[in-house]
Residue frames as a rotation matrix with the C-alpha (Angstrom) as fourth column:
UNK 1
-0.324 0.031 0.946 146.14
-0.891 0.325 -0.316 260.07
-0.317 -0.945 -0.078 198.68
UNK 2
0.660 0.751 -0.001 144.38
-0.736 0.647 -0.200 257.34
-0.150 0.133 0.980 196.57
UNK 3
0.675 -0.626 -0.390 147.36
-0.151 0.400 -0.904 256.32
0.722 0.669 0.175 194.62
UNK 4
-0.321 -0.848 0.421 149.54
-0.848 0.059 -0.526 256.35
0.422 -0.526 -0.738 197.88
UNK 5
0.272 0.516 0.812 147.00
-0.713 0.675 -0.190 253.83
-0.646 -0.528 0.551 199.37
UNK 6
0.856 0.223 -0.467 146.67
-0.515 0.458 -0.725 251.89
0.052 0.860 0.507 196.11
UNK 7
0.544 -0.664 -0.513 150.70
-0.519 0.215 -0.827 251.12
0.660 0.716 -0.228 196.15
UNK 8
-0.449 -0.323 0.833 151.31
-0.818 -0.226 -0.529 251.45
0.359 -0.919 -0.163 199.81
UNK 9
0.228 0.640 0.734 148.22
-0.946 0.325 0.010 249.48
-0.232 -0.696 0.679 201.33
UNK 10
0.794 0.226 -0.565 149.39
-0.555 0.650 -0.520 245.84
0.250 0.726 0.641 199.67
UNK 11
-0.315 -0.936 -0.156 152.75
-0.039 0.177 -0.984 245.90
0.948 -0.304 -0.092 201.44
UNK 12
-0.400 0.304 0.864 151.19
-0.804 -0.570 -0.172 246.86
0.440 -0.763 0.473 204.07
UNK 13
0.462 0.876 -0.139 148.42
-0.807 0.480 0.343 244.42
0.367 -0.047 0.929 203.98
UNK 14
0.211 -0.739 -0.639 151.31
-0.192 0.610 -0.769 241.51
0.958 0.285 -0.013 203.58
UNK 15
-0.574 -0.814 0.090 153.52
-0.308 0.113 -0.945 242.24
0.758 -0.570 -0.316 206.33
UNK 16
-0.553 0.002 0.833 150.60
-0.812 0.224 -0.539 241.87
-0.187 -0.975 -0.122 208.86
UNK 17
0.414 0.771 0.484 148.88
-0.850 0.517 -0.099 238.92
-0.326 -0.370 0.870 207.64
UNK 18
0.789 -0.371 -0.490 152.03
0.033 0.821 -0.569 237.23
0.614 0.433 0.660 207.05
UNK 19
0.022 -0.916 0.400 154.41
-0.725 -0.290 -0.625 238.03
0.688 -0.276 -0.671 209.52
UNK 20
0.706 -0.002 0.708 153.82
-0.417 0.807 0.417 234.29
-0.573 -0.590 0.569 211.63
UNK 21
0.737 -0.469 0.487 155.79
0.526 0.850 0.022 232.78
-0.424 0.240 0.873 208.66
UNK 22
0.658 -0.663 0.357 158.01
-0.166 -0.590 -0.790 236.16
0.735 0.461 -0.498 207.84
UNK 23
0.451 -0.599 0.662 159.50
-0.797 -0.604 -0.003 236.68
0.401 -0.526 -0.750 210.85
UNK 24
0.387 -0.515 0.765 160.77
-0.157 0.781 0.604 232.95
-0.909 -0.353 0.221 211.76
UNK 25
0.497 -0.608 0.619 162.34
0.864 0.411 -0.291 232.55
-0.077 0.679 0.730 208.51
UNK 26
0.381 -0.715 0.586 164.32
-0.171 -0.677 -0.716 235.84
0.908 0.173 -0.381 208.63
UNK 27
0.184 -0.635 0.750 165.24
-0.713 -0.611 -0.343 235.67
0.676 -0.472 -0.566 211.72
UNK 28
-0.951 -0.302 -0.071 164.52
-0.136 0.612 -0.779 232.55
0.279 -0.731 -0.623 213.59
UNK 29
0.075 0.995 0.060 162.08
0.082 -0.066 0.994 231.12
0.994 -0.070 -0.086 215.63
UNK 30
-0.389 -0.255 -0.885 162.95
0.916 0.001 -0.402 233.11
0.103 -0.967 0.233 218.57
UNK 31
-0.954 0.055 -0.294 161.69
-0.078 -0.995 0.067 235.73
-0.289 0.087 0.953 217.41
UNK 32
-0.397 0.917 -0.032 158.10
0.592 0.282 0.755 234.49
0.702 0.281 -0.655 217.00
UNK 33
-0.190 0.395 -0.899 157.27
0.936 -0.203 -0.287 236.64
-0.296 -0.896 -0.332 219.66
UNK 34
-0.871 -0.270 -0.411 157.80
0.044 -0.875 0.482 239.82
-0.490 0.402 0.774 217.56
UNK 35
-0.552 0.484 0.679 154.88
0.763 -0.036 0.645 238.54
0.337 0.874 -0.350 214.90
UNK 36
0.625 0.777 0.073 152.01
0.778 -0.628 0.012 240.98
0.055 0.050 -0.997 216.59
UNK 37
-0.126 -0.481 -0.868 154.56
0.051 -0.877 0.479 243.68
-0.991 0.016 0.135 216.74
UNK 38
-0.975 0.216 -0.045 154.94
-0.071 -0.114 0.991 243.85
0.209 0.970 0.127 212.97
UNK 39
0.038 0.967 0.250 150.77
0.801 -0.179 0.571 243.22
0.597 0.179 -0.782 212.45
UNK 40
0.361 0.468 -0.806 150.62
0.787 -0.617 -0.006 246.30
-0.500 -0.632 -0.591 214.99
UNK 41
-0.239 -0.816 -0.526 152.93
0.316 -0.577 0.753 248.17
-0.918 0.014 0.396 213.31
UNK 42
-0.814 0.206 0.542 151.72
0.580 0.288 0.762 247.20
0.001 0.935 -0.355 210.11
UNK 43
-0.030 0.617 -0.786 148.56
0.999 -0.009 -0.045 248.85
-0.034 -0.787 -0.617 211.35
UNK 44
0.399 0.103 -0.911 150.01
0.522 -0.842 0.133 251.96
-0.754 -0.529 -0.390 211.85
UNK 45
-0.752 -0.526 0.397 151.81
0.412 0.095 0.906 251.89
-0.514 0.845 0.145 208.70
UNK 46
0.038 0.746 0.665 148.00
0.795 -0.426 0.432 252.43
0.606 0.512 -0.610 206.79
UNK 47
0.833 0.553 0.005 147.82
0.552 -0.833 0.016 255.77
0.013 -0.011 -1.000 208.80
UNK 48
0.341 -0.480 -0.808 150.75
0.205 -0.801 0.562 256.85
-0.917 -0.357 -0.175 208.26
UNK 49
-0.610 -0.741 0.280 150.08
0.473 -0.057 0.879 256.72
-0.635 0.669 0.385 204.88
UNK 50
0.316 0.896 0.311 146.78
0.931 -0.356 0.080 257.96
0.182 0.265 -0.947 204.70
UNK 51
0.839 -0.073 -0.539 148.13
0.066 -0.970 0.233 261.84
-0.540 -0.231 -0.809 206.65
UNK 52
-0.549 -0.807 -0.217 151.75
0.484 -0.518 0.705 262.18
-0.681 0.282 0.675 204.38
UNK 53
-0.711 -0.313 0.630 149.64
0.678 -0.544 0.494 263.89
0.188 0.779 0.599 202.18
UNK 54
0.815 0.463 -0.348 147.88
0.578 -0.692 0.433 266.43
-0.040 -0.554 -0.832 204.75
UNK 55
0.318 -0.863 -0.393 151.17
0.600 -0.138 0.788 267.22
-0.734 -0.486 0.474 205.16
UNK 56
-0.690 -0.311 0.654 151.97
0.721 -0.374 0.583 268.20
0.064 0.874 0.482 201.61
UNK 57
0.205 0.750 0.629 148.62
0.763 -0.525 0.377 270.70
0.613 0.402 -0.680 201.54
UNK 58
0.899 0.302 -0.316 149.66
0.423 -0.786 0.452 272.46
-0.112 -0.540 -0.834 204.51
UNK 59
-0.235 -0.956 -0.177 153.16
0.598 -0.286 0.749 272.93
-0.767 0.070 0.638 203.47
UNK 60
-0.387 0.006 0.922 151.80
0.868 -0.335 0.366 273.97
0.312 0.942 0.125 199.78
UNK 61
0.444 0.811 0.381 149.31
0.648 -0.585 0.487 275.91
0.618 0.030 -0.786 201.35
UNK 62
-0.231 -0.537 0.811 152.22
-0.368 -0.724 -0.584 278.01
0.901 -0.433 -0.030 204.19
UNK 63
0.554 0.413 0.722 150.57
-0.726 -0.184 0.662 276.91
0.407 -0.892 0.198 207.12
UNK 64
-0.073 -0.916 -0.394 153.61
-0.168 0.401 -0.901 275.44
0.983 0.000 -0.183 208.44
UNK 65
-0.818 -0.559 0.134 153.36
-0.249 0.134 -0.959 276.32
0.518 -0.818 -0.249 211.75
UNK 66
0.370 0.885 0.284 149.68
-0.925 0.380 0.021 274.81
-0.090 -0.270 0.959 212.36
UNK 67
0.742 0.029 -0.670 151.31
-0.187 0.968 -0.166 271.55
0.644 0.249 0.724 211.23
UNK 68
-0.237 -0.969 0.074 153.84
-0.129 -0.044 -0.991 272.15
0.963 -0.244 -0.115 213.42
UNK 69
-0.003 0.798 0.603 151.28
-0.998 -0.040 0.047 272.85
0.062 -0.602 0.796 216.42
UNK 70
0.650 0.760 0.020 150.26
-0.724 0.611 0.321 268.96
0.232 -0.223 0.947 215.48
UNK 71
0.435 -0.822 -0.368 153.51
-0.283 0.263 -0.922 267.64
0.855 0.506 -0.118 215.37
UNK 72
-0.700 -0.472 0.536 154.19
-0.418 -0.338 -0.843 268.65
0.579 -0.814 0.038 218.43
UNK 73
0.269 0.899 0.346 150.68
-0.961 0.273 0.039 267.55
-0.059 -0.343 0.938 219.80
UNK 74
0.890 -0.025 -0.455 151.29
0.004 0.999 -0.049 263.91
0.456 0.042 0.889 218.24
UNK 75
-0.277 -0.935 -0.221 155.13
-0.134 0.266 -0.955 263.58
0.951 -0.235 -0.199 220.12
UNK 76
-0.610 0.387 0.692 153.45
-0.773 -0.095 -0.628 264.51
-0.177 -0.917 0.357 223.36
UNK 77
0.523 0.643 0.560 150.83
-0.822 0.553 0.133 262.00
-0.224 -0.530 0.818 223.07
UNK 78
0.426 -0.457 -0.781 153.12
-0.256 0.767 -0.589 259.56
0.868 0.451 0.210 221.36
UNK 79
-0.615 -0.571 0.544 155.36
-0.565 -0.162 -0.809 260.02
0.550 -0.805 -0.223 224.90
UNK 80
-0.428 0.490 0.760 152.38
-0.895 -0.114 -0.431 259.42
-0.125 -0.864 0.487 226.77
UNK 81
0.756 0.625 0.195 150.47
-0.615 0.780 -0.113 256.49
-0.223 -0.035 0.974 225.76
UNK 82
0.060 -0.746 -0.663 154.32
-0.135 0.652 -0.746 254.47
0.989 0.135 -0.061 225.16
UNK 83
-0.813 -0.554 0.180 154.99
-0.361 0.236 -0.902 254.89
0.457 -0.799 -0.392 228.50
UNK 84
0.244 0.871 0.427 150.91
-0.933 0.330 -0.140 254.48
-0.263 -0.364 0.894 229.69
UNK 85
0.672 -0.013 -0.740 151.49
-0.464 0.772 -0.435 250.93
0.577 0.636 0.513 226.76
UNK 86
-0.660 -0.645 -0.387 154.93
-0.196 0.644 -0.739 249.79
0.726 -0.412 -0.551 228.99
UNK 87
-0.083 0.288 0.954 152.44
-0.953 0.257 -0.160 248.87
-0.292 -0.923 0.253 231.93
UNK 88
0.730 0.643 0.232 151.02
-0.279 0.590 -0.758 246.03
-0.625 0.488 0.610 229.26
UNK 89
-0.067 -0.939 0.337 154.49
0.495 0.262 0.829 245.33
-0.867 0.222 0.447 227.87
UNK 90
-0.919 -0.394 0.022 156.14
0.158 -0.316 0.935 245.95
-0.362 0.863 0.353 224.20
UNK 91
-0.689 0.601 0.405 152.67
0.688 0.369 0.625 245.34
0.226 0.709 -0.668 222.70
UNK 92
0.505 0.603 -0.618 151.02
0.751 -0.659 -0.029 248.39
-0.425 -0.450 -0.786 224.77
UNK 93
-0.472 -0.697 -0.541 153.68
0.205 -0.683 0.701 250.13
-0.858 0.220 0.465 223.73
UNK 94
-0.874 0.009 0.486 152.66
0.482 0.145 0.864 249.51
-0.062 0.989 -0.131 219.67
UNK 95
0.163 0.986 0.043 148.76
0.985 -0.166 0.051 249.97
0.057 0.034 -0.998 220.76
UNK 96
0.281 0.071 -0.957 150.04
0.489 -0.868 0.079 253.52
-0.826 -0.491 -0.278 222.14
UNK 97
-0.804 -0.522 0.286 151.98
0.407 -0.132 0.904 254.33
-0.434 0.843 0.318 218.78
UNK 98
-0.706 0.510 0.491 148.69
0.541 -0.059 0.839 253.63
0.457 0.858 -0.234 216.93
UNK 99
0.192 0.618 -0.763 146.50
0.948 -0.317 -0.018 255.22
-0.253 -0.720 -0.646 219.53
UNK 100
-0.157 -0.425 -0.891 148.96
-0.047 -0.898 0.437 258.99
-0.986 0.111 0.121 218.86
UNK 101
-0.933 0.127 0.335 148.89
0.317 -0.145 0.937 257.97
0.168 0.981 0.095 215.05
UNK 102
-0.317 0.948 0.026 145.24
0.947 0.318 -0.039 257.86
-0.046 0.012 -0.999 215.07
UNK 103
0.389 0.211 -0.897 144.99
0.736 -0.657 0.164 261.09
-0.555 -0.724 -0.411 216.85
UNK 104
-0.168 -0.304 -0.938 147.10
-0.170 -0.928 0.331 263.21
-0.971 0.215 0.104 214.44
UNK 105
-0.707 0.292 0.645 145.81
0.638 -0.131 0.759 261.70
0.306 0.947 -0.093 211.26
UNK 106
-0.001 0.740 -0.673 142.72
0.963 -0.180 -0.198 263.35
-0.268 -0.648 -0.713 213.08
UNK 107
0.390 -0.021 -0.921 143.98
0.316 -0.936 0.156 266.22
-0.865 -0.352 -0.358 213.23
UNK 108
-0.705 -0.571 -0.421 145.95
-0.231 -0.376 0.897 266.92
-0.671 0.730 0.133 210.01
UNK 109
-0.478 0.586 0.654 143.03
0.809 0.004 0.588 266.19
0.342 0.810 -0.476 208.10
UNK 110
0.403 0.914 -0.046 140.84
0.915 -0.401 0.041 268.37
0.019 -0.059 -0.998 209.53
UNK 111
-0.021 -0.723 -0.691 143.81
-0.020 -0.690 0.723 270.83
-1.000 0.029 0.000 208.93
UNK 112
-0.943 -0.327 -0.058 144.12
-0.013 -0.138 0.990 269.91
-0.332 0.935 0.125 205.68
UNK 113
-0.033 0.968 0.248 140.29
0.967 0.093 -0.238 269.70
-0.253 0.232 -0.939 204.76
UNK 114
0.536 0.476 -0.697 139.89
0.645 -0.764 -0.025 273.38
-0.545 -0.436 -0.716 206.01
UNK 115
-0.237 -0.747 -0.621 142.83
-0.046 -0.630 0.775 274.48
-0.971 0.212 0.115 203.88
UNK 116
-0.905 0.084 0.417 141.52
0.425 0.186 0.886 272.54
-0.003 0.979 -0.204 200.50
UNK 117
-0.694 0.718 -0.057 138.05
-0.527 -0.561 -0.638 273.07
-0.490 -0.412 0.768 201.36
UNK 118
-0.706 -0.111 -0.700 137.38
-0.434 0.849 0.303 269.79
0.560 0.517 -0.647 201.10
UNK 119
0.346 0.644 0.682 134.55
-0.841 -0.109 0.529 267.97
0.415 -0.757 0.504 202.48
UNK 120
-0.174 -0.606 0.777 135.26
-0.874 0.459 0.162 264.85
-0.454 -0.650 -0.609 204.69
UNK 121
0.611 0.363 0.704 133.07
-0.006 0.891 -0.454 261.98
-0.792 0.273 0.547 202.26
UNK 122
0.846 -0.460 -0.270 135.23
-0.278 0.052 -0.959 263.21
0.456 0.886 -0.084 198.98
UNK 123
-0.005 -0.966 0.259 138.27
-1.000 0.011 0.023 262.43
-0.025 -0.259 -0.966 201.73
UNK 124
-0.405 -0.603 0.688 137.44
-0.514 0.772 0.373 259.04
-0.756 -0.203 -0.622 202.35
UNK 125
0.826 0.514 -0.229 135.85
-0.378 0.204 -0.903 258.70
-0.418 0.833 0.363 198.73
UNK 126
0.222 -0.952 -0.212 139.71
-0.876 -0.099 -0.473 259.13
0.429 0.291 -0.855 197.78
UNK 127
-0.627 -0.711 0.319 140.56
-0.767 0.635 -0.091 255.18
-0.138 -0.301 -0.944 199.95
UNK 128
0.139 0.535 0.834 138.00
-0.797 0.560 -0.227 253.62
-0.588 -0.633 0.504 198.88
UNK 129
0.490 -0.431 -0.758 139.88
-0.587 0.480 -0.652 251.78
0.644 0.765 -0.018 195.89
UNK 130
-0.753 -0.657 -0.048 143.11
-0.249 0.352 -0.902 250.72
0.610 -0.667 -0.428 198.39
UNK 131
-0.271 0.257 0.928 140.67
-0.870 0.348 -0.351 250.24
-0.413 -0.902 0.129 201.89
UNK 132
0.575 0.777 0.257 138.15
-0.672 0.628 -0.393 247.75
-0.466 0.053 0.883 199.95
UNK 133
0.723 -0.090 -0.685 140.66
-0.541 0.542 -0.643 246.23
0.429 0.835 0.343 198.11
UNK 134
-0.542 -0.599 0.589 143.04
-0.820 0.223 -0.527 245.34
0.184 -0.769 -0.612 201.21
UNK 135
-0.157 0.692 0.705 140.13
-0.854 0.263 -0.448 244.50
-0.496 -0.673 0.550 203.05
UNK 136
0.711 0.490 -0.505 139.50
-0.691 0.354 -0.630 241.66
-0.130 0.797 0.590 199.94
UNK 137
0.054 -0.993 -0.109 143.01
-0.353 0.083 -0.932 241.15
0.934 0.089 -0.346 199.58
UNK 138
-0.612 -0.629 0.478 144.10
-0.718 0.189 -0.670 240.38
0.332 -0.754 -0.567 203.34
UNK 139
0.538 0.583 0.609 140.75
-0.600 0.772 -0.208 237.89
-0.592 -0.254 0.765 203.82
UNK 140
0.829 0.083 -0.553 141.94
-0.556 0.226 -0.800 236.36
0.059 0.971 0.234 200.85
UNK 141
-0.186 -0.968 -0.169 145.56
-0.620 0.249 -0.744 235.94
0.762 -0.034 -0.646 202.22
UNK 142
-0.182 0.135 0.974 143.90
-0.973 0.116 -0.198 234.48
-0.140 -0.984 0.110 205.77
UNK 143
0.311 0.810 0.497 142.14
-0.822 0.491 -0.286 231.74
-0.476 -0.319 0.819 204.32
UNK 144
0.586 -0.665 -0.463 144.90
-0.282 0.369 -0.886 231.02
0.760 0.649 0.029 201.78
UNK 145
-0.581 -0.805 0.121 147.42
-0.490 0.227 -0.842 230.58
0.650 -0.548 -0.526 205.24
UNK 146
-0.037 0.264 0.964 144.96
-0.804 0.565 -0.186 228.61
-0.593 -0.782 0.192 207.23
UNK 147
0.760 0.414 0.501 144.48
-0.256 0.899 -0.354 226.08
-0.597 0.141 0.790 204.37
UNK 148
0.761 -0.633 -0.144 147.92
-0.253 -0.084 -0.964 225.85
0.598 0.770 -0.224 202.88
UNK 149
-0.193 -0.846 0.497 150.11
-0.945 0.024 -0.325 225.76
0.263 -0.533 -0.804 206.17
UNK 150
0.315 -0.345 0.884 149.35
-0.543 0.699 0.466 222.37
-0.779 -0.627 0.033 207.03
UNK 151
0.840 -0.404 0.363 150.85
0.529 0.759 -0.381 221.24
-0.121 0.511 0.851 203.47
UNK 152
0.628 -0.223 0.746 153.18
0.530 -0.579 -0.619 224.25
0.570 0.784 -0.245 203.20
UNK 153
0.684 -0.344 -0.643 155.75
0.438 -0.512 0.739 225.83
-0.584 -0.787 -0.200 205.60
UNK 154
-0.352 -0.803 -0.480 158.69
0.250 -0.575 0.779 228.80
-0.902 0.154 0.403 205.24
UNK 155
-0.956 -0.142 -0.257 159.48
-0.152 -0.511 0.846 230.10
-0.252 0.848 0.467 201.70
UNK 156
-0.991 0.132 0.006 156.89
0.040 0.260 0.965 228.47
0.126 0.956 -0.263 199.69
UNK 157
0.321 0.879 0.352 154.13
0.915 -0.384 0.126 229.35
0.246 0.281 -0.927 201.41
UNK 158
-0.188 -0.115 -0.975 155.23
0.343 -0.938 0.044 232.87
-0.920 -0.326 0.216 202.37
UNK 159
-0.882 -0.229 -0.413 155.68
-0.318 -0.359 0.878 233.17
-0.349 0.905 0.244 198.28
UNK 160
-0.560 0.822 0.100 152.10
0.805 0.512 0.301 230.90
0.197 0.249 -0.948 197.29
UNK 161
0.325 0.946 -0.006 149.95
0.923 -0.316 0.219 233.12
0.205 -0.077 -0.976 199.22
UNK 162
-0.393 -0.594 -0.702 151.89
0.305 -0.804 0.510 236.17
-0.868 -0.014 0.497 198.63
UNK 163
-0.885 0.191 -0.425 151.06
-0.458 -0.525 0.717 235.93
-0.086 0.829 0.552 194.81
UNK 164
-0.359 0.913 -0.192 147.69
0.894 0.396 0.210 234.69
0.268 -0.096 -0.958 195.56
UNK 165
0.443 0.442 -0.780 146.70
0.482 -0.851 -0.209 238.08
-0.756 -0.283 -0.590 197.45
UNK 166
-0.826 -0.209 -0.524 148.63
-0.251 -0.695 0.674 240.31
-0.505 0.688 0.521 195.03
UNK 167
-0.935 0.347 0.074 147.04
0.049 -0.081 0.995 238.75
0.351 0.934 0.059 191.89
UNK 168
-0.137 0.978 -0.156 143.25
0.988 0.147 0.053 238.94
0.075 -0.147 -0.986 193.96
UNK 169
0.072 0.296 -0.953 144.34
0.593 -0.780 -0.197 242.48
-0.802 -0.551 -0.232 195.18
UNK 170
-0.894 -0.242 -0.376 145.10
-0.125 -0.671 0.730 243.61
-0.429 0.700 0.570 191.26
UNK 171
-0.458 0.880 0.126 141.69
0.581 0.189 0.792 242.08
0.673 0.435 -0.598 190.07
UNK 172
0.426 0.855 -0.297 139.78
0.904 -0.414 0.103 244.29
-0.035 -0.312 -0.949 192.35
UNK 173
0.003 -0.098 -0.995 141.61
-0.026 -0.995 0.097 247.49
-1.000 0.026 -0.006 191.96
UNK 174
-0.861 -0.378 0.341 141.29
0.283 0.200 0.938 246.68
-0.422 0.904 -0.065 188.78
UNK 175
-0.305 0.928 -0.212 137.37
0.894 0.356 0.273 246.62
0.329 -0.106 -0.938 189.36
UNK 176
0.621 0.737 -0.266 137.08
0.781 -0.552 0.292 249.59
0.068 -0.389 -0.919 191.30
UNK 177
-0.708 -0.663 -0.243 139.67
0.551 -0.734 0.397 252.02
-0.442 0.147 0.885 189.81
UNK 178
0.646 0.724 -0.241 137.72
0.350 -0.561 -0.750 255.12
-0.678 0.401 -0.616 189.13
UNK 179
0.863 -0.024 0.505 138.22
0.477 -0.287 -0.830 257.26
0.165 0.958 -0.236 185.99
UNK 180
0.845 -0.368 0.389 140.51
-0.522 -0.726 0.448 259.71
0.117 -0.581 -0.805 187.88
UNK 181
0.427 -0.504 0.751 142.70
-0.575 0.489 0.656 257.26
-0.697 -0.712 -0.081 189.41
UNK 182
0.838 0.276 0.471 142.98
0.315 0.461 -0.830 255.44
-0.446 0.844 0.299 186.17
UNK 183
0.739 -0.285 0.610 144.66
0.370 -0.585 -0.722 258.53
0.563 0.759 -0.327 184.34
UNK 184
0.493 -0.671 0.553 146.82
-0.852 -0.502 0.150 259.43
0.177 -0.545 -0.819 187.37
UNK 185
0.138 -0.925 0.353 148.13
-0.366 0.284 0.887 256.45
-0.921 -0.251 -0.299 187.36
UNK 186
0.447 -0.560 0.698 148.51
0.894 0.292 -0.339 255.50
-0.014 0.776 0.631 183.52
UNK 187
0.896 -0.217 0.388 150.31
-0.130 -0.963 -0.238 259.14
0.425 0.163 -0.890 183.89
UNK 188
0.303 -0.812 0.498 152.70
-0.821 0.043 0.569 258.13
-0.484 -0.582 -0.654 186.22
UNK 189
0.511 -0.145 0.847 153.36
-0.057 0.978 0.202 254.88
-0.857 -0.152 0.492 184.76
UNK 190
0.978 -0.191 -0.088 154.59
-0.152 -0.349 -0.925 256.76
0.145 0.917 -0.370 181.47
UNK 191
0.473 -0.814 0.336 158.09
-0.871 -0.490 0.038 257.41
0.133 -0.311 -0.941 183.62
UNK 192
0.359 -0.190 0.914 158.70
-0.337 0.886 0.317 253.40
-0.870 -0.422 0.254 184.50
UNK 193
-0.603 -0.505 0.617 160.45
-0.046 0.795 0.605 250.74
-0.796 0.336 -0.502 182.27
UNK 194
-0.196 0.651 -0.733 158.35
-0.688 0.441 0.576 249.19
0.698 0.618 0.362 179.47
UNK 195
-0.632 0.076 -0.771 158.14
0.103 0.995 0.013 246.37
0.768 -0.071 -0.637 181.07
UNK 196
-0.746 0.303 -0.593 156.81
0.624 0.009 -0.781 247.28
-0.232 -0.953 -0.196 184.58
UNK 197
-0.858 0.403 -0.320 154.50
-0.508 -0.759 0.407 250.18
-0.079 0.511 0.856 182.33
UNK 198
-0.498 0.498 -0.710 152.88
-0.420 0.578 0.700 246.96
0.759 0.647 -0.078 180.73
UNK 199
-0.783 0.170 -0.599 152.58
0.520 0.708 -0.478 245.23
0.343 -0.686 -0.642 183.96
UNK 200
-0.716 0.564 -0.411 150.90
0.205 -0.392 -0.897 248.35
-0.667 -0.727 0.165 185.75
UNK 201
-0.355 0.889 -0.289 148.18
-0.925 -0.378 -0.027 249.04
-0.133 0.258 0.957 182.93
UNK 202
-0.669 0.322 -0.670 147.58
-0.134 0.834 0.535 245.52
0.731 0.448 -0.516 182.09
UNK 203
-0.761 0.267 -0.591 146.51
0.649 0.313 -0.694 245.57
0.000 -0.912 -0.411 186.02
UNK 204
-0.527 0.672 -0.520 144.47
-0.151 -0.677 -0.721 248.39
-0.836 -0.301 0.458 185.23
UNK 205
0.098 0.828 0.552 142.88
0.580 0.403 -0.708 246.91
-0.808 0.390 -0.441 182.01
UNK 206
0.413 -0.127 -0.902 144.81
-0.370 -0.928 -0.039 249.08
-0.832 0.350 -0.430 179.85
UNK 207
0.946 -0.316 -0.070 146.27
0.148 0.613 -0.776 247.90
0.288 0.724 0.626 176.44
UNK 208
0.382 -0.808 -0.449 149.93
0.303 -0.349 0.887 248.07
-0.873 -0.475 0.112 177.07
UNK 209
0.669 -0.127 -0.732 151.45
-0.553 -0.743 -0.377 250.68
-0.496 0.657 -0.567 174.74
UNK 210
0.799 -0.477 0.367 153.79
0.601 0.592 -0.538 249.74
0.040 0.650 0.759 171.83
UNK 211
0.231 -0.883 -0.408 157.09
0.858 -0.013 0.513 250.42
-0.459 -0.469 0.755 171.81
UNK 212
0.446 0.251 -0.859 158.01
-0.347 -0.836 -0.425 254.10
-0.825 0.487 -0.285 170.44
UNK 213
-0.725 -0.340 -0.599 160.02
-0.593 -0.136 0.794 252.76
-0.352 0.930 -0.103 167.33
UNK 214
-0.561 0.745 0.361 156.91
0.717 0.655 -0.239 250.24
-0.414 0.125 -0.902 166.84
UNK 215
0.191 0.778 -0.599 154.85
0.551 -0.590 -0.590 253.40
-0.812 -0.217 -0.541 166.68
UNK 216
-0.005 -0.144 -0.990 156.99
-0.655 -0.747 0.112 255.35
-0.756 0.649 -0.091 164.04
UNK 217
-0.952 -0.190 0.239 157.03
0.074 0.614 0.786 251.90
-0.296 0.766 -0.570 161.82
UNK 218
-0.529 0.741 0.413 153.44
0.806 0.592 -0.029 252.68
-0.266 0.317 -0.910 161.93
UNK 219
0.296 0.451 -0.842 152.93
-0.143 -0.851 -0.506 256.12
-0.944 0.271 -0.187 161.33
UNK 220
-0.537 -0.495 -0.683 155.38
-0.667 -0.247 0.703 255.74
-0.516 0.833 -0.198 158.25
UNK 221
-0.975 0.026 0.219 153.17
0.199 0.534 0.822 253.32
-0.095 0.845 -0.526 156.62
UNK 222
0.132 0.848 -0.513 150.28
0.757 -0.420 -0.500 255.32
-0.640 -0.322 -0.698 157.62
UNK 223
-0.116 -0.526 -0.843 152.07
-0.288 -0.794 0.535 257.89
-0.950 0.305 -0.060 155.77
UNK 224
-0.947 -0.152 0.282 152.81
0.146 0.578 0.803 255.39
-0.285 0.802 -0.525 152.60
């Protein structure tokens, strides 16, 4: 769950505290009306990436048809609070979305707690790399688009304070990767390119590995 935050919560972060200058340059500015739809959405996006991996524990764990149970629970309320949300137009609608998310992350954790036998502080011990580092990250991007748009407009600032929050949001996960998180992801990061390898430990303060024929030029003279 950390590492989904960690990779997830940055895209995330983006789309809603940039979607005033995303969504008129893809699409127009007729569509400026859409921007809080994306930031709502965006929104719901962080919890639906916090519960896909409740999901996985109760599948590992058989208990299919308890997750099923919520499933069902979250459609029903999803139904309900869209149609409760159309009184307040499109944007009730979104609030209702996140209102049913909410409600079955709820629940699938405390499904999936009870199966790991997990307690609830080691759950949100697991976001606090990704939450605090959004949270850092998406101020960071605000104050960068309130003082930039009146010299900047379209591409160049969408891209400016794009790699402004990235490169603030790798210095602090950089800061507050624990040990754990560390090794699971220089583990995973074995399977990537070289290049993008280098990129993702450098972000984590890692040396970036030498190539493998780099490595046998140096055992053999280790050898010598």
């Amino acid at each position: 769950m950390a590492l989904s935050g960690i990779l997830a919560f940055p895209v995330l972060t983006l789309l809603g505290a940039m979607a005033d200058p995303l969504i008129p340059l893809l699409y127009g500015p007729m569509w400026t009306g859409t921007v809080p739809i994306l930031t709502g959405l965006a929104f719901v996006g962080y919890l639906r990436v916090v519960n896909n991996p409740n999901g996985l524990v109760t599948q590992a764990r058989g208990q299919v048809m308890q997750e099923a149970a919520c499933q069902a629970t979250f459609m029903g309320l999803t139904a309900l609070f869209a149609f409760a949300g159309t009184a307040f137009g499109i944007q009730g609608v979104v609030v209702g979305i996140g209102m049913a998310s909410f409600i079955f992350l709820v629940m699938m954790t405390r499904l999936a707690l009870s199966i790991a036998g997990l307690q609830l502080r080691q759950w949100l011990r697991a976001l606090r790399t990704a939450v605090v580092s959004s949270t850092v990250m998406g101020s960071v991007v605000w104050v960068c688009k309130s003082i930039l748009s009146a010299h900047m407009s379209g591409v160049s600032l969408l891209i400016t304070v794009s790699f402004l929050g990235l490169a603030v949001y790798a210095l602090s996960v950089r800061l507050l990767l624990t040990t754990e998180e560390r090794q699971t992801l220089e583990r995973l990061s074995t399977n990537l390119p070289r290049r993008i390898r280098n990129l993702v430990r450098l972000c984590m303060g890692s040396v970036p590995a030498c190539p493998p024929e780099s490595a046998g030029r140096i055992h053999l003279l280790t050898d010598k």
